[in-house]
C-alpha positions as CSV (number, residue, x, y, z in Angstrom):
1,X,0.0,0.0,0.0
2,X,1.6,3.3,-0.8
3,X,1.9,6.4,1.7
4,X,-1.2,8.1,0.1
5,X,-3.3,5.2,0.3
6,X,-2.5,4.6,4.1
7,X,-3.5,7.9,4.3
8,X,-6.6,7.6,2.8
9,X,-7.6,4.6,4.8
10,X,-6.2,6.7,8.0
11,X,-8.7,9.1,6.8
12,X,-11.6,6.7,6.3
13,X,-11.2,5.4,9.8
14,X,-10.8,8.6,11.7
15,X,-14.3,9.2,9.7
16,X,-16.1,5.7,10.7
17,X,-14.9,6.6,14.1
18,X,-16.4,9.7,14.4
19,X,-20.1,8.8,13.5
20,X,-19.8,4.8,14.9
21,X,-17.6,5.0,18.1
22,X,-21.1,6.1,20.4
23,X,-23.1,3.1,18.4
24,X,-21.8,0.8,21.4
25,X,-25.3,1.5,23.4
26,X,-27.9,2.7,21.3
27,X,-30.4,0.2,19.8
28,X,-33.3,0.6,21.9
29,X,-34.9,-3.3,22.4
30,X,-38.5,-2.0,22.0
31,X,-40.7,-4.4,23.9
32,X,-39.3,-7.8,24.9
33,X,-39.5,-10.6,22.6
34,X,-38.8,-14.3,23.7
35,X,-35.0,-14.8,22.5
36,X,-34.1,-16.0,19.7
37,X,-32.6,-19.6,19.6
38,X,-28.9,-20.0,18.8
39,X,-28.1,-19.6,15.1
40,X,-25.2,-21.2,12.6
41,X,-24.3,-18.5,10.7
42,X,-21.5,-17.9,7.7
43,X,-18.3,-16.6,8.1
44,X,-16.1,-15.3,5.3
45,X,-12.3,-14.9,6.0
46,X,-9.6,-12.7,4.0
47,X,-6.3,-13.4,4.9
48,X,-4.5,-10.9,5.8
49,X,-0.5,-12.4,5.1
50,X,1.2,-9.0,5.9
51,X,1.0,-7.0,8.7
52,X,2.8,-3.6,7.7
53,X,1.8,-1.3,5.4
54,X,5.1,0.3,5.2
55,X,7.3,-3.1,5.2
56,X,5.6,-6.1,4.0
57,X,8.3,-8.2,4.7
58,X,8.6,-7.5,8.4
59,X,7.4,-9.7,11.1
60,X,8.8,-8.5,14.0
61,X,6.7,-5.9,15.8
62,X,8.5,-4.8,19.5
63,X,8.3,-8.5,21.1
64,X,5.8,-9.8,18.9
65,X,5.9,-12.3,15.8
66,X,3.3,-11.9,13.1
67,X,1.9,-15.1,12.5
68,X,-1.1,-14.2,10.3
69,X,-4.8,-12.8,10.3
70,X,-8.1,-12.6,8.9
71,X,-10.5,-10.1,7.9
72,X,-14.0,-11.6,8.8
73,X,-17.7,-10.4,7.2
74,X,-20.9,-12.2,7.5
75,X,-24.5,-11.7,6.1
76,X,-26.0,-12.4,9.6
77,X,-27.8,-9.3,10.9
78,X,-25.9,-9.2,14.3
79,X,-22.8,-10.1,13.5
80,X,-19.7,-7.4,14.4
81,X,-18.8,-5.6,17.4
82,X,-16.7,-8.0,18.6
83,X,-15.5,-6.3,21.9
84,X,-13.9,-9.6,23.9
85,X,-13.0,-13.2,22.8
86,X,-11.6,-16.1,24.5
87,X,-9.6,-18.9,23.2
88,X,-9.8,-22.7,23.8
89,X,-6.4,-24.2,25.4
90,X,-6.3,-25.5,21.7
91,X,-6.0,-22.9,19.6
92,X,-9.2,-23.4,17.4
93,X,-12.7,-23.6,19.7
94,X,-13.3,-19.6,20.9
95,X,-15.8,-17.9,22.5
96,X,-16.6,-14.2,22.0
97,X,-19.0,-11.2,22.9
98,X,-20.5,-8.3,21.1
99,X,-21.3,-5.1,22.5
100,X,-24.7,-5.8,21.8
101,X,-25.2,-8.3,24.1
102,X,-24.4,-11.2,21.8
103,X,-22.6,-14.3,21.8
104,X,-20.2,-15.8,19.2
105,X,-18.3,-18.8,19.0
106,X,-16.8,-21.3,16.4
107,X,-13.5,-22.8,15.8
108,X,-10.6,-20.9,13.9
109,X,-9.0,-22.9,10.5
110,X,-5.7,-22.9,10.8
111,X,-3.1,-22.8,7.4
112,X,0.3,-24.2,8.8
113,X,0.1,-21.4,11.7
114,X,-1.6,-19.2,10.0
115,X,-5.6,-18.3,11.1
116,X,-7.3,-18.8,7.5
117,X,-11.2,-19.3,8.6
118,X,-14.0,-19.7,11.1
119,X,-16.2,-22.8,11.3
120,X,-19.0,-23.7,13.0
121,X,-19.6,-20.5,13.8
122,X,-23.1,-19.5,15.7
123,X,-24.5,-16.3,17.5
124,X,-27.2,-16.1,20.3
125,X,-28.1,-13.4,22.4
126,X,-27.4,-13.4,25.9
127,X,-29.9,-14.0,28.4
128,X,-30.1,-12.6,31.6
129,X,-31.2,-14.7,35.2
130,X,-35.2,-14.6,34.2
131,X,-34.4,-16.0,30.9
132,X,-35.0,-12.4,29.1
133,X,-32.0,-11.1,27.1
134,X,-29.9,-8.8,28.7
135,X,-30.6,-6.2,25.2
136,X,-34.0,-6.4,27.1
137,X,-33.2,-5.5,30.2
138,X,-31.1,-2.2,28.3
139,X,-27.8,-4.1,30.0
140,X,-25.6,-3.0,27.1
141,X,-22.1,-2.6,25.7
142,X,-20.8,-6.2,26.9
143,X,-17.3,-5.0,27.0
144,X,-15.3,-7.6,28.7
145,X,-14.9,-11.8,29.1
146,X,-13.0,-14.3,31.0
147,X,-13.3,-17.9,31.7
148,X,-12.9,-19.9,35.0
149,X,-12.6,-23.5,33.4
150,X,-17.0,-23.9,32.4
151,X,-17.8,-20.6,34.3
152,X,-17.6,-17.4,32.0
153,X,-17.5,-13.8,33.4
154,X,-19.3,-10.9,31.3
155,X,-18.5,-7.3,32.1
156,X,-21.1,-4.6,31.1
157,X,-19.7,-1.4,30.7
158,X,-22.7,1.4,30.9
159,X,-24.4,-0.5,33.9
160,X,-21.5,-1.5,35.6
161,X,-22.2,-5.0,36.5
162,X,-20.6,-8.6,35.9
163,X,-22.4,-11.2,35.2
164,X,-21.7,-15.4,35.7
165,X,-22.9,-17.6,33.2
166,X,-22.8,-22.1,33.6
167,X,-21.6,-22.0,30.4
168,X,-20.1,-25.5,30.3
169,X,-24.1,-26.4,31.2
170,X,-26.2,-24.8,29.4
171,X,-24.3,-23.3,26.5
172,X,-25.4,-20.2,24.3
173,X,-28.7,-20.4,26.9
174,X,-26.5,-19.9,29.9
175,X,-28.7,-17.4,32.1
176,X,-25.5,-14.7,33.2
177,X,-26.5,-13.6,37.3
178,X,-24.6,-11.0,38.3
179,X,-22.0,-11.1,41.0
180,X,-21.6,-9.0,44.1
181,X,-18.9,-5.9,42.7
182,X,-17.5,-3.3,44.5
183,X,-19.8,-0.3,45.4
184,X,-17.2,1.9,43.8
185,X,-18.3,0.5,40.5
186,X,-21.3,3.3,41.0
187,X,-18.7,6.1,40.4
188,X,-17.1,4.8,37.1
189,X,-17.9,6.7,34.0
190,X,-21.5,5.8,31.8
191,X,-19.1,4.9,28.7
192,X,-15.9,4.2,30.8
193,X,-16.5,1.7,33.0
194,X,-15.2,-2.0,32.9
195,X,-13.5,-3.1,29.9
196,X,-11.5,-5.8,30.5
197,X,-11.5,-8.9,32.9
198,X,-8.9,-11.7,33.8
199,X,-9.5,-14.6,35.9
200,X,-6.2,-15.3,37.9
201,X,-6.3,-19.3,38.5
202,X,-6.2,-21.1,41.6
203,X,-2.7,-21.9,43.9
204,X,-1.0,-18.3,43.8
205,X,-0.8,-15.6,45.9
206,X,-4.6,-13.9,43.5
207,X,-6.1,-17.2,43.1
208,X,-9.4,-17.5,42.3
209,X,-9.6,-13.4,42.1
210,X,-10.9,-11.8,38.8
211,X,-8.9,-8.4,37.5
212,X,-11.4,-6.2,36.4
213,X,-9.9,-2.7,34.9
214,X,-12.0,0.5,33.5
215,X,-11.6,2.0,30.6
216,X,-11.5,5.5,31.5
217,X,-12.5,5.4,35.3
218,X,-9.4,6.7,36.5
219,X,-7.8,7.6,40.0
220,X,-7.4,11.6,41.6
221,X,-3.8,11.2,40.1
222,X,-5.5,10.2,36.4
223,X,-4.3,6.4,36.3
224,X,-6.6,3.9,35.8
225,X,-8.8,2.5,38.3
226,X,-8.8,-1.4,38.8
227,X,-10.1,-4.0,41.2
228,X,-9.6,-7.6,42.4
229,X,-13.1,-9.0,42.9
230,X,-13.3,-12.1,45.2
231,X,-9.9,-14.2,45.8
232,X,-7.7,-14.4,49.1
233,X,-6.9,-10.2,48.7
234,X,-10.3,-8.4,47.2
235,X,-9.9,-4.6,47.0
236,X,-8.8,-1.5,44.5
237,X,-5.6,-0.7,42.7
238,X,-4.7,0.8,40.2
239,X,-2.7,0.6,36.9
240,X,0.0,3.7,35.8
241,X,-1.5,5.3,32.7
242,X,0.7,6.5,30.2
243,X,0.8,8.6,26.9
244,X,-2.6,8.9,26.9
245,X,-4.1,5.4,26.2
246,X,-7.0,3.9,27.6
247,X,-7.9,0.3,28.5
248,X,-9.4,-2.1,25.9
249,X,-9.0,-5.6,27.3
250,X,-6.6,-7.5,28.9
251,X,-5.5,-11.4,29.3
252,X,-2.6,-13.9,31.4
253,X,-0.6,-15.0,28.9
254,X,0.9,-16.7,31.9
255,X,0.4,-17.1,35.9
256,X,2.7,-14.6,36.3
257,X,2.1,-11.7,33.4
258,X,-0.8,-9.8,32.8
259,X,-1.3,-8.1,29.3
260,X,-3.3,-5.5,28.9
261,X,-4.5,-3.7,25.6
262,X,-4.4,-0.1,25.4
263,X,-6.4,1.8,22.6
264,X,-5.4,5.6,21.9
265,X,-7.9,7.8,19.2
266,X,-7.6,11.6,18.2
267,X,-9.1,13.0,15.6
268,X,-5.8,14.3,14.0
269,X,-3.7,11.8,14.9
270,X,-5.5,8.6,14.3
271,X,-5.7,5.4,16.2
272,X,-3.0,3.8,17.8
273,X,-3.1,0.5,19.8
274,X,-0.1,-0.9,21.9
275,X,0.1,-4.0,24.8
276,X,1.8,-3.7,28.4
277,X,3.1,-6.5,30.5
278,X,1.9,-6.3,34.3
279,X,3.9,-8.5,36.7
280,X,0.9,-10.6,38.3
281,X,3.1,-10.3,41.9
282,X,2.9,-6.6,41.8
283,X,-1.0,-6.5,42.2
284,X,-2.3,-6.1,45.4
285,X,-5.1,-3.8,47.2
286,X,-3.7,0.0,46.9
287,X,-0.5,-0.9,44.6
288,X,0.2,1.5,41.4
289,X,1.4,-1.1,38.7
290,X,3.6,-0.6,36.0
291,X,4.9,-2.7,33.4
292,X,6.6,-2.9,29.8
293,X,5.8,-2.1,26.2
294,X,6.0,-5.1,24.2
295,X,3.9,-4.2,21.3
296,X,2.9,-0.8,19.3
297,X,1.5,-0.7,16.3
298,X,-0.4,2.9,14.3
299,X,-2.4,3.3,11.2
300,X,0.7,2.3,8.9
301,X,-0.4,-2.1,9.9
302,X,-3.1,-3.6,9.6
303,X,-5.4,-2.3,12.7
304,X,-8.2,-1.1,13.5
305,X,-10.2,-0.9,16.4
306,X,-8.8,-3.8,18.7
307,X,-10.8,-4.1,21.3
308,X,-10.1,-8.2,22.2
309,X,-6.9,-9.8,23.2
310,X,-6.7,-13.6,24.3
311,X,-3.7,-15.9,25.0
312,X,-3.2,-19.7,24.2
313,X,-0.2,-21.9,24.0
314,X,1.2,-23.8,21.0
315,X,4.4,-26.0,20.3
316,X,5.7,-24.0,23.3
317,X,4.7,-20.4,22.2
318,X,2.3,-18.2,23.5
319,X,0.2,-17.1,20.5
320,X,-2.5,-14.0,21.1
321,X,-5.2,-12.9,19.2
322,X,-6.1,-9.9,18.7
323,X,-10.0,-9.3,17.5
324,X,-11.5,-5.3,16.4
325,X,-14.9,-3.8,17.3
326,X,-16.1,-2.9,14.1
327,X,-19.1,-0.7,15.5
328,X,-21.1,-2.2,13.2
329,X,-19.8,0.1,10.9
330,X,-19.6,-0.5,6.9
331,X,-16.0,1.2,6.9
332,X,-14.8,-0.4,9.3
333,X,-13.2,-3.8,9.6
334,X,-13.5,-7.3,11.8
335,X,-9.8,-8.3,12.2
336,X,-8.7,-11.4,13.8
337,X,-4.8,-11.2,13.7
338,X,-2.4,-13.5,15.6
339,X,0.9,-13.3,17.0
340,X,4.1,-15.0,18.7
341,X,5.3,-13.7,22.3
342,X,8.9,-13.1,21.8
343,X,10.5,-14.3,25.3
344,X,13.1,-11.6,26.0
């Protein structure tokens, strides 16, 4: 791609952004209608075999390894933004959110180690404890996911809950009740509350604790507000922000290293998105956490709004994914890219 079309696409997206980046909330659900029952739907994938504009060639991003992507589309009326996905111990079976209160899962088609489809995809909304959708009960922009071996954990940004779903039970019918969260939840911004969750695994020192961070709820000193909910240590901490960005999701790529996803947008200078590795022993109730840029990338790859990061393991690697939010916008773009964790 040359200079001056990067720029035009840089263009197109600050544009898409400007009239779909509110769309998170605002399709009114109109009376309640029984929910619909989980549908197969079609995915189409476009490979996506280079990741810089600039330099196809390159695969070496900060301490990341291109491995390939996709750019996914599909006919089915609900399909698109993708704000959270989680992925199977083996590499292929996810599970995924939209901010629309949807779910989405299927397997990912591998070429060699390269992502080349989705199968067996399906989408269902999500249902709330009385069997009602949460789109129903207005409980929108599902922002956030994690799983607890069959238990899954929803956040939902604009009315600042988490909700449980049996998922290994019941499936895509899975009725989400929310869990107790801490009353300073109340105080987080409409559009700025939770946007990412971890689950930290049993036998260490956060065991059993979930890592929820905001977006843009952010301390008296401007850093970003986070909480461990439940686990041997519950309470507040928070995470250093820098340079601007705000939260978008996060993951453990191992027991001890969290990642988390950090989305900057202006409307001059475009979008960037970037990862930071959080020592896991550093959280604790009260701590200010730090930790190390391993990946950058600006308008000049192949980005667009990533809002999901997940981590899996594979031949000894630790491979994340990367998914965008489209905002169910026709400019914009479902990406699914994957990468290699570099060990240092």
């Amino acid at each position: 791609m040359t200079t001056r079309s990067i720029g035009c696409a840089a263009i197109g997206l600050v544009a898409a952004l400007a009239v779909a980046w509110p769309l998170h909330a605002e399709r009114a659900p109109g009376k309640a209608r029984p929910p619909a029952a989980p549908a197969a739907i079609e995915i189409q994938a476009r490979p996506i075999t280079s990741f810089d504009h600039r330099d196809p060639d390159r695969r070496r991003f900060g301490l990341l390894d291109f491995r390939g992507g996709i750019v996914l589309t599909s006919p089915f009326r609900e399909f698109g933004g993708i704000s959270a996905i989680n992925i199977a111990a083996d590499g292929s079976n996810f599970i995924a959110v939209t901010d629309r209160s949807w779910w989405l899962r299927g397997r990912i088609t591998y070429d060699g180690g390269r992502p080349s489809g989705i199968v067996g995809a399906e989408m269902a909304p999500m249902l709330g404890p009385d069997g009602r959708t949460l789109a129903a009960r207005r409980w929108y922009d599902t922002e956030a996911l994690t799983r607890d071996g069959d238990t899954l954990y929803v956040g939902i940004e604009r009315v600042h809950r988490i909700v449980r779903f049996d998922f290994g039970r019941d499936g895509l019918r899975a009725r989400g009740r929310p869990i107790d969260v801490p009353a300073a939840f109340r105080s987080l911004p409409s559009n700025g509350g939770i946007e990412a969750l971890a689950f930290v695994p049993k036998g260490g020192p956060l065991g059993g604790a979930l890592i929820a961070i905001a977006e843009r709820g952010r301390t008296e000193a401007g850093d970003h507000r986070a909480f461990l909910i439940g686990g041997p240590r519950p309470g507040a901490f928070a995470i250093k922000r820098r340079d601007a960005f705000d939260v978008s999701d996060a993951t453990l790529s191992s027991a001890s290293d969290l990642l988390v996803l950090e989305r900057k947008f202006g409307w001059t200078t475009g979008l960037y998105i970037r990862i930071r590795r959080i020592a896991v022993a550093d959280i604790r109730p009260g701590a200010l956490v730090d930790g190390r840029v391993l990946f950058e990338a600006d308008l000049g790859q192949q980005i667009d709004n990533l809002e999901g990061i997940a981590a899996h393991r594979s031949g000894g690697e630790t491979v994340l994914t990367l998914i965008s939010d489209d905002n169910f916008s026709s400019i914009q773009r479902t990406l699914l890219l994957q990468f290699t964790l570099v060990v240092p």
